[in-house]
C-alpha positions as CSV (number, residue, x, y, z in Angstrom):
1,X,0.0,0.0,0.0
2,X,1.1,3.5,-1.0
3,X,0.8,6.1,1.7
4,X,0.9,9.6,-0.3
5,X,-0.9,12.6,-1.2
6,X,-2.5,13.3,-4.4
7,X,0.5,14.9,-5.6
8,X,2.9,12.8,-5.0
9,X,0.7,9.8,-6.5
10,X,1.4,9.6,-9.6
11,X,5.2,9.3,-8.9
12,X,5.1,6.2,-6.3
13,X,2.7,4.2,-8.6
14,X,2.8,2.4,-11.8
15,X,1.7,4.1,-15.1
16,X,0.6,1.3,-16.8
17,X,-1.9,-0.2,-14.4
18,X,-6.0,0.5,-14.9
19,X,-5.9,1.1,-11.1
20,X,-3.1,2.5,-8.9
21,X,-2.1,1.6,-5.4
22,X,-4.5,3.2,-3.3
23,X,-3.1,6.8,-2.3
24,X,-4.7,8.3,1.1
25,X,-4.0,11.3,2.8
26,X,-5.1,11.5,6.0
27,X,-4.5,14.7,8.4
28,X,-7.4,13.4,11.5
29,X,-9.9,14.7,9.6
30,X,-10.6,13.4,6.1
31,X,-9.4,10.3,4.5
32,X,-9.5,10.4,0.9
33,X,-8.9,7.2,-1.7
34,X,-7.4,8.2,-5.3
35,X,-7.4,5.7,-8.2
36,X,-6.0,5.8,-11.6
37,X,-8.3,6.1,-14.7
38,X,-9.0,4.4,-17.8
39,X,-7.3,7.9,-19.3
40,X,-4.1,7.6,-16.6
41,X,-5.8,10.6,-14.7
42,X,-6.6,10.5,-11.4
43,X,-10.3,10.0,-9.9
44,X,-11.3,10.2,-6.2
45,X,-13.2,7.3,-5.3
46,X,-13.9,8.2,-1.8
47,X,-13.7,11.4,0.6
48,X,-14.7,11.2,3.8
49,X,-14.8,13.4,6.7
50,X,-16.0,11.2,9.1
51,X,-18.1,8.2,6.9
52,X,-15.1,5.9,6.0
53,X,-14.0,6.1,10.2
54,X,-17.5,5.3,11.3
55,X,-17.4,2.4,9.2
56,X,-13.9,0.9,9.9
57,X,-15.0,1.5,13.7
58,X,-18.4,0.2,13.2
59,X,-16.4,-3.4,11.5
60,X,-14.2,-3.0,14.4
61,X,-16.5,-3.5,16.9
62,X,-17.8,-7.1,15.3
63,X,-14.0,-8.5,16.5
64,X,-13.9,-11.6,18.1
65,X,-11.3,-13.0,19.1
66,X,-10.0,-16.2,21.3
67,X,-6.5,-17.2,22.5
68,X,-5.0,-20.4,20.1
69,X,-4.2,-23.1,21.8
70,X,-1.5,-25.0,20.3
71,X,0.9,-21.7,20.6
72,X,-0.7,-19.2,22.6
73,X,-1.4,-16.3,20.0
74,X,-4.2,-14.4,19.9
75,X,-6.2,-14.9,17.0
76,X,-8.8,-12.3,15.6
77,X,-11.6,-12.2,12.7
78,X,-14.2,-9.8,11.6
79,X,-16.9,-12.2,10.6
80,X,-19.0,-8.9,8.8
81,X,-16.0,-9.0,6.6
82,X,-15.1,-12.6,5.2
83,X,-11.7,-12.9,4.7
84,X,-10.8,-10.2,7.0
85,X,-8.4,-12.1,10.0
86,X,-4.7,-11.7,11.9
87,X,-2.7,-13.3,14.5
88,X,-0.3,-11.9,16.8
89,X,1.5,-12.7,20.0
90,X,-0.9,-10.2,22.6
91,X,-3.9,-8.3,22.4
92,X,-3.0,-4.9,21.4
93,X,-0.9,-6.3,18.1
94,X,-3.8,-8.7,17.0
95,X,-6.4,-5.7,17.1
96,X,-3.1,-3.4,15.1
97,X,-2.8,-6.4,12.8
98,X,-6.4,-6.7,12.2
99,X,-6.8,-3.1,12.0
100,X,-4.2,-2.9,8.8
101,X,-5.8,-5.6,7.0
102,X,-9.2,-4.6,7.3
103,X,-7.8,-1.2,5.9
104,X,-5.9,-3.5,2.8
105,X,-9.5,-5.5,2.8
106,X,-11.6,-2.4,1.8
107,X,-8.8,-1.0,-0.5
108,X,-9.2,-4.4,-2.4
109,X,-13.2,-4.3,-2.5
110,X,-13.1,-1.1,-4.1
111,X,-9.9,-1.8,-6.8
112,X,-12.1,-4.9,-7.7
113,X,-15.0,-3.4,-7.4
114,X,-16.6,-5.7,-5.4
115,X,-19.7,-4.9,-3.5
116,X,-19.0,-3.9,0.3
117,X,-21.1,-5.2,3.0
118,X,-23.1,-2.9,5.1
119,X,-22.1,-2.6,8.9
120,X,-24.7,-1.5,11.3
121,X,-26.7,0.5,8.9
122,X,-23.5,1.7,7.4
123,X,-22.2,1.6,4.2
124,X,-19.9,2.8,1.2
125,X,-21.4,3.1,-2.3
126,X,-18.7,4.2,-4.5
């Protein structure tokens, strides 16, 4: 994943690909999600001052998470998002893990396209 502006996009991604790495600039406030045209221009897909956080928080909350036996890591899914799992030695890193790769999850339903599930009455048409 490429963490830039929209200005510096275009350099840290390939020209030749329908659909860039997934640029976001976030600043606390707005998050926004830039892909790469049919034309090689860019198009914003999503800007959100507040909707995109609700609903990463909103998947958040549908963790669960249990202790593995066989070698003690903590193991944790988001069943609302199939596909959406991590491991890690304690607590806090399972819930960073599974924080990043709900992040890479929804960056991969909307470069495919794919539809994304609504959360608690919330949800991301593109």
């Amino acid at each position: 994943m490429n963490v830039c502006t929209a200005n510096s996009f275009k350099r840290k991604t390939s020209t030749s690909a329908k659909f860039s790495a997934t640029g976001f600039h976030s600043n606390g406030i707005r998050i926004t999600i830039w892909m790469k045209d049919e034309a090689g221009g860019m198009t914003m897909v999503l800007s959100s001052g507040g909707v995109l956080t609700e609903y990463l928080n909103a998947a958040l909350r549908h963790i669960r998470m249990e202790r593995l036996a066989d070698d003690g890591q903590m193991y944790a899914e988001i069943p609302v998002c199939p596909g959406v799992w991590a491991s890690a030695q304690d607590e806090e890193g399972v819930r960073r893990e599974i924080q990043e790769v709900l992040e890479e999850w929804l960056i991969l339903k909307i470069r495919d396209r794919e539809p994304i599930p609504e959360i608690d009455g919330r949800s991301l048409r593109l």
